[in-house]
C-alpha positions in Angstrom: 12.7 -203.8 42.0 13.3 -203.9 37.9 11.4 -205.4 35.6 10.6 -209.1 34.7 14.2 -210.5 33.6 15.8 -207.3 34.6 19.2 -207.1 36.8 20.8 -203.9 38.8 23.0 -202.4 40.7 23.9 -199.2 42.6 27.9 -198.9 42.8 29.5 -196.5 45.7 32.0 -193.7 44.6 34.7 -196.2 45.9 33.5 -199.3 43.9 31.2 -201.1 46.6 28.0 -202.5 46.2 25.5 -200.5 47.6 22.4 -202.5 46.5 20.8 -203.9 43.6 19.5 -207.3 42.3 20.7 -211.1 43.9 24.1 -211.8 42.4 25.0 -208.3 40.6 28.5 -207.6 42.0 31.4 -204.6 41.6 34.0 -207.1 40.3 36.8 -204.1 40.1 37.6 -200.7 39.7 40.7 -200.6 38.2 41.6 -196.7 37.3 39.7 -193.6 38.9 36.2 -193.2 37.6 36.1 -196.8 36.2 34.1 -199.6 36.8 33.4 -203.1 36.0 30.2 -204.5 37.4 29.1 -208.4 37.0 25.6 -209.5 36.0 26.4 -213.2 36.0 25.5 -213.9 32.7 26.3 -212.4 29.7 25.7 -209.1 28.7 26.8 -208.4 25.2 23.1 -207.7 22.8 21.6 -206.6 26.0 20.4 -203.2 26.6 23.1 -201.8 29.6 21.6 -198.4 31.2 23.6 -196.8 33.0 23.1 -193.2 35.3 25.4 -191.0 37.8 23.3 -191.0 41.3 22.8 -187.9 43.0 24.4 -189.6 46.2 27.7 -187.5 45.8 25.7 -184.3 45.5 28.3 -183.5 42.6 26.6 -182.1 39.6 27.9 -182.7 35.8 28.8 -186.0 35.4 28.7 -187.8 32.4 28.7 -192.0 32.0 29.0 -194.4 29.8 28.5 -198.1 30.1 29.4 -201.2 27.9 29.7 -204.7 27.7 33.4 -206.7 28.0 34.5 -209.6 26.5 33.5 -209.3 22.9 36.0 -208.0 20.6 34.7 -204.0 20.3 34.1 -203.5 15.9 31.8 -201.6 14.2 28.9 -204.4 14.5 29.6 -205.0 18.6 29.0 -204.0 21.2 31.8 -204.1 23.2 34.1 -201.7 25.2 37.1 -201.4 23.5 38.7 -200.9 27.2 38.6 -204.5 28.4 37.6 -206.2 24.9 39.3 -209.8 25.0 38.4 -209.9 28.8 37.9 -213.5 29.5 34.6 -212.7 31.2 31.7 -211.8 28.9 29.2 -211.5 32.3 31.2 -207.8 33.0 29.5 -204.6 32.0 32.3 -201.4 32.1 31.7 -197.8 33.1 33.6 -194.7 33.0 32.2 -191.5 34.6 33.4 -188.4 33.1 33.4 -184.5 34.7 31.2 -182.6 32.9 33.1 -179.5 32.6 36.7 -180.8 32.7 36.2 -184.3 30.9 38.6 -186.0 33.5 37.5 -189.1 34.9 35.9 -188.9 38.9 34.8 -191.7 40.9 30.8 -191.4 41.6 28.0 -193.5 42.8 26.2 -194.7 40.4 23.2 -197.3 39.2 24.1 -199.5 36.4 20.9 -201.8 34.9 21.2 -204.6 32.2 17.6 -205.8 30.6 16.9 -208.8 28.4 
């Protein structure tokens, strides 16, 4: 289990829930290799982790994790991707190939801490 306050998830390569904390839910995956994952409360000036499991057995992959619905700017946090999005609970990620840089659906563990 995570920490004290702590909330996570582990996401399949097709965008289900594999486990992870009460209430932490894949709410889509809209395009190939991207994700949106909801925490249930809001996750903008939190501290998103985010890491491509070994599940796959797939090698390079790179991720990257953010929150929605804040406007993205040089002081926020937010994913430029789905900024405006009317739900500021929803963290994105995007999973890149390491040696082609095209996106590729993976499993992966997404964590947001206090």
């Amino acid at each position: 289990p995570a920490g004290p306050g702590a909330k996570w998830i582990l996401v399949s390569a097709a965008g289900a829930r594999i486990a992870g904390s009460p209430g932490v839910t894949v709410a889509s995956k809209p395009f190939t290799g991207e994700y949106r994952i909801d925490f249930g409360e809001p996750t903008s000036g939190k501290l998103v982790m985010a890491s491509v499991s070994e599940r796959d057995n797939n090698g390079n992959n790179t991720i990257q994790a953010a929150p929605c619905g804040v406007t993205a700017s040089a002081t926020s946090d937010g994913y430029v991707n789905c900024q405006g999005a009317a739900n500021v609970n929803v963290v994105a990620t995007v999973i890149k190939n390491g040696n082609t840089g095209g996106v590729e659906d993976r499993s992966h563990y997404v964590v947001l801490m206090p």
